[in-house]
C-alpha positions, 0 to 999 in steps of 0.5 A: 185813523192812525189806528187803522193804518197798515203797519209797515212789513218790518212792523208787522209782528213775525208769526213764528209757529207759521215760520217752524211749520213752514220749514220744520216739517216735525212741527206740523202736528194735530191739533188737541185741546183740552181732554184729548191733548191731556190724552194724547200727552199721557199716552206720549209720556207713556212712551218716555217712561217705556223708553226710559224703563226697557234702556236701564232696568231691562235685558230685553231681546234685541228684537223684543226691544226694537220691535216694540220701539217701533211699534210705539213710533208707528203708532204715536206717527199716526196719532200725532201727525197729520197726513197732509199739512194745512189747517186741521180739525181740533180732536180730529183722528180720521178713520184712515188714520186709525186703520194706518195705525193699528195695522202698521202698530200690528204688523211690528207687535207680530215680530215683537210677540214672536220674537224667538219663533220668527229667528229660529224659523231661518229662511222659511217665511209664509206668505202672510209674513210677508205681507205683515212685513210689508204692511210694517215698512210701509207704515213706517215710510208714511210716519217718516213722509208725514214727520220728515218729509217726502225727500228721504222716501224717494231716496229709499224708494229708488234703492228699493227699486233697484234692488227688485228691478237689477240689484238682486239674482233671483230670477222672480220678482215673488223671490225678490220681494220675499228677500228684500222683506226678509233683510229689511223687516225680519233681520237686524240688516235693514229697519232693525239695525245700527240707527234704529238701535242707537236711537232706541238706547242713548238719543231718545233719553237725551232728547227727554232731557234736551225737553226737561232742560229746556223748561227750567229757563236755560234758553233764556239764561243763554240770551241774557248771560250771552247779552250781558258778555258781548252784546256791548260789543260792536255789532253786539246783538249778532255776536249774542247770537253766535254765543247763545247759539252755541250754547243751545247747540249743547242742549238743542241738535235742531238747525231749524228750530235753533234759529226760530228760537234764538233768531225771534230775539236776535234777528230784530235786534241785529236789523235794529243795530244796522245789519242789513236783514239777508245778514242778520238772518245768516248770522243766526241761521249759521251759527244755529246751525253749528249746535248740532257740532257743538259737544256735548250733546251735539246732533243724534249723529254723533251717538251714531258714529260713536257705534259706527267707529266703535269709540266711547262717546266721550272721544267723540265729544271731545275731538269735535271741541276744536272743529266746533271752536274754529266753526263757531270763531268763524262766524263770531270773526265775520259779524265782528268785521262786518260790524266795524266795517259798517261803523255799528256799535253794540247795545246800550249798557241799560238795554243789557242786563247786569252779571251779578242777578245772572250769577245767581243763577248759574245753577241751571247749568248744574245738569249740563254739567253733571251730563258732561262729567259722567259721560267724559268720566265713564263713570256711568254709560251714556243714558243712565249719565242722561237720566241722572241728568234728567233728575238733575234738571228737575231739582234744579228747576225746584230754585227757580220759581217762575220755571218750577217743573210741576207735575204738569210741567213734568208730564208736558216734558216727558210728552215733549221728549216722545213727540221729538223721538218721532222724527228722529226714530223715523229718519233712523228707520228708514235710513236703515232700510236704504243702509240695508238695501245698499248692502243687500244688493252690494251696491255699498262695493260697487260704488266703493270700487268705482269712486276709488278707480276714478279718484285714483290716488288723488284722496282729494278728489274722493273727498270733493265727490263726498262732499257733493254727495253728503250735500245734496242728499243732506237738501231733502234727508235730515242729518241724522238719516243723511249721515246713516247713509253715507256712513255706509257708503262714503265714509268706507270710500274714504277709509279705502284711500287712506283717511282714518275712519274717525276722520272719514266719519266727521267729514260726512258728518260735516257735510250734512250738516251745512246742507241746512245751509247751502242753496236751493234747499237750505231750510234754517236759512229761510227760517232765518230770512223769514224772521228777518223778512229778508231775501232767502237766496241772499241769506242762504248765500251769506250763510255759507259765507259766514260758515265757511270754516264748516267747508275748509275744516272737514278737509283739513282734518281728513288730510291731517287728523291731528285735528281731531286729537289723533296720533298728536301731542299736547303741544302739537295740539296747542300750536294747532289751536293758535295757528287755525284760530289765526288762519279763520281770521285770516279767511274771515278777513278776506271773505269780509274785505275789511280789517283796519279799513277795505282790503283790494282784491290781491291782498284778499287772495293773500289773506285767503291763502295764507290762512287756508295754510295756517288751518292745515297742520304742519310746520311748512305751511304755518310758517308760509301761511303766517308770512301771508298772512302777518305781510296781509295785514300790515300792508293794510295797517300802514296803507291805512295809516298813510291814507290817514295822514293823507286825509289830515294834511 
């Protein structure tokens, strides 16, 4: 009879394609099996190799080239996504489906194929040129709802709007349409512009090696090296997964598919141990969601602000380490506290595995590697360092045989990398065409010179603004688009009063990012709660606790970029380093309400404020913030003692 008894819900086993479609809109795909899944992965490989091809061995025409980027994402859209969610037919392509394709496919291989014509014909566009234009965005709205969502549409959908309702002067509504058509379609301002582009030439080649690495093991060598590291530790399992996510985040930029993956480990292991499950969830989703701040590959965004601040990659990389650091010791700083105060202890030295089998495999990490030292050299531009990289992560699987990359393995990875380019060239397109409107109509000044009036001189009150802007569009649009968008009307705000432009740019970066985090529509931590069979409110809210230092850092190095590594000194740097590492305890601690043992509420405060000074830069406030702080801390160590000795007699 005990084998017909229904499980326990903490029993039952969690079904995590189910958790990715549910909150991962890119994972709800066709179905195909057997001849035409081989199909539909050649034509996707097809697509990598064409990428790969045309970004290092052509000179194409700019138009040329992104037009037949295009054309390959509108068509491969509609072959691999569905137009709806929900159970679908295996090998089913529906006849709408097909028309959608080859109409919106058509529509940008008539730009492609009449490349040259349609430049040097200046304003004088026929009517059915228009159409074709039209037919081209609005296939390219339908891939982006099916891959992305429908959130990022309505946002476009609204500037759209604007600009033939108010924001453009020509009187008819014919003139209007053949403008916006024109900007939007036929020039390098709107679909073709700065995200589709970099998309086009450096993310779709690191997404292709994200897929290689992926299937040489490294994620499991992440699990067992950062198992063995800490996972002894009190509260081990939780700081397993602040480690291993960070690792991922150097290969993975996903916040979603981040904490679905690690999280299927990590989250039953962390309840096991005696976190409550709304904690185990936010500890995951959290520190998943770090990966798209963690060098060296960081989210897609970051190759855009590289084009958008016009600094080499490699800068970029390396002034997001310490933000990326603190963000990471952060949560790592959290779970620690929480596992002391609830008395939890790590993992047994059995259930971990030893260092020495792992060592023998520190190879896998030869292609990060290799990445990470042609781009910081610039020995090699950024998609000849990925595509070497690549080749990297294919001989380097050939020494691990139960991860060799064979032929098949080698055309599921390159199907792999096309089918993840989708998404992310989908969200670049259309935050093109919300970019381009913004320009088109001059609303970008409009809302510059209105914030800036209402900020005044107060660049703290522009920022908070920003910030709010930044996450609540960042609920409904993915980071990449988000950031395309308040690049072209935020980051200039910011840069208005004062802000350097890298900083400003990091700020928007920043804010996007924890949207994944932030209530009501905080996805990887749903994801997470989901796994954990937790509250999703109660983990979304944890999360943003746990991930304060991704609201309080982004301030700091707005007001003072000295964070970022500019206008500072090595020694400067160092000092910075030590005093914001002690000023994310310090938070941490007060946030948590426990160091040596529960901290009352006055001595929270001090902790609190202390620390928010030690993370801002400057010798004022480090010295008053490590007065608080080090006077916190050992009000509480003698208060402690003194209840101990209490106790004893």
């Amino acid at each position: 009879m005990d084998l017909f008894k229904k499980k326990p819900k903490s029993e039952e086993p969690m079904d995590l394609d189910a958790v990715m479609k549910k909150y991962d809109q890119e994972s709800n795909v066709r179905i195909w099996e057997g001849k035409p899944r081989f199909a539909v992965n050649c034509v996707l490989a097809a697509f990598s190799l064409f990428c790969i091809y045309v970004t290092l061995f052509t000179s194409w025409l700019e138009e040329l080239r992104l037009t037949s980027f295009v054309a390959w994402i509108v068509f491969l859209g509609f072959l691999v996504f569905p137009a709806r969610k929900g159970h679908q037919k295996v090998n089913s392509l529906p006849w709408y489906d097909i028309v959608g394709m080859v109409l919106g496919t058509g529509a940008f291989l008539y730009f492609t194929f009449n490349a040259v014509d349609v430049i040097q014909q200046g304003s004088n566009f026929t009517w059915y040129q228009i159409v074709i234009g039209i037919v081209g965005i609005l296939a390219l709205a339908e891939v982006c709802r099916r891959s992305v969502g429908l959130p990022i549409l309505i946002v476009a959908g609204c500037f759209i709007a604007y600009a033939l309702i108010w924001g453009l002067s020509n009187p008819s509504l014919w003139g209007k349409l053949n403008y916006t058509v024109r900007y939007l379609f036929y020039s390098k301002e709107g679909i073709l512009s700065t995200p589709i582009n970099v998309c086009s030439k450096f993310i779709v080649v690191f997404i292709i090696f994200g897929a290689f690495l992926e299937r040489t093991g490294i994620a499991d060598f992440f699990i067992n090296i950062s198992n063995a590291a800490v996972g002894w530790m009190s509260g081990g399992p939780a700081k397993v997964a602040v480690v291993v996510s960070a690792m991922e985040g150097m290969v993975s930029g996903s916040s979603v598919a981040n904490t679905v993956g690690s999280g299927s480990v990590t989250i039953p292991l962390m309840k096991k141990t005696g976190y409550k499950p709304e904690f185990a969830a936010a500890a995951e989703a959290s520190a998943s969601t770090g990966g798209q701040i963690m060098p060296p590959i960081m989210g897609a965004a970051a190759f855009l602000m590289a084009d958008y601040v016009q600094l080499p990659y490699s800068e970029i990389v390396v002034k997001a380490i310490l933000p990326a650091v603190l963000y990471f010791a952060g949560i790592f700083i959290a779970v620690h506290l929480e596992a002391k105060k609830l008395g939890l202890r790590g993992l047994k030295k059995e259930e971990l595995p030893r260092f020495a089998p792992l060592m023998k495999q520190l190879y896998l990490l030869l292609p990060l590697i290799l990445l990470i030292y042609l781009v910081s050299t610039n020995q090699k531009s950024i998609q000849y360092a990925a595509a070497i990289a690549i080749v990297a992560a294919v001989v380097v699987s050939l020494f691990n045989k139960g991860n060799r990359i064979t032929p098949k393995r080698f055309l599921e990875a390159l199907a792999a990398g096309g089918q993840g380019t989708i998404t992310v060239a989908a969200a670049c397109g259309v935050a093109g065409i919300i970019a381009g409107t913004i320009t088109m109509t001059g609303l970008a000044n409009m809302m510059i010179n209105t914030i800036v009036a209402l900020a005044g001189n107060h660049v703290i009150i522009a920022l908070f603004l920003t910030m709010l802007c930044c996450i609540v569009l960042g609920m409904g649009v993915p980071t990449t688009a988000n950031y395309c968008i308040m690049a072209a009307t935020c980051a200039p705000i910011l840069i208005r009063m004062g802000v350097p432009a890298v900083a400003a740019h990091f700020f928007v970066f920043y804010f996007g990012i924890v949207a994944d985090l932030t209530p009501p529509v905080a996805l990887a931590a749903y994801a997470g709660a989901a796994i954990a069979q937790a509250n999703p409110m109660k983990t979304a809210l944890t999360s943003t606790k746990l991930a304060i230092a991704a609201f309080i850092v982004p301030y700091v190095f707005a007001l003072n970029p000295a964070m970022l590594l500019v206008d500072t000194t090595i020694g400067e740097v160092i000092l910075i380093c030590i005093t914001s590492l002690v000023g994310i305890f310090a938070i941490s601690a007060a946030l948590e309400g426990y160091v040596f043992h529960k901290m009352p509420w006055f001595l929270r405060i001090t902790c609190a404020a202390g620390g928010l000074m030690l993370i801002y830069p400057g010798l004022v406030t480090d010295t008053a913030g490590l007065l608080l702080v080090g006077a916190s801390l050992l009000i509480q160590y003698v208060g402690g003692k003194s209840q101990k000795t209490c106790l004893a007699s």
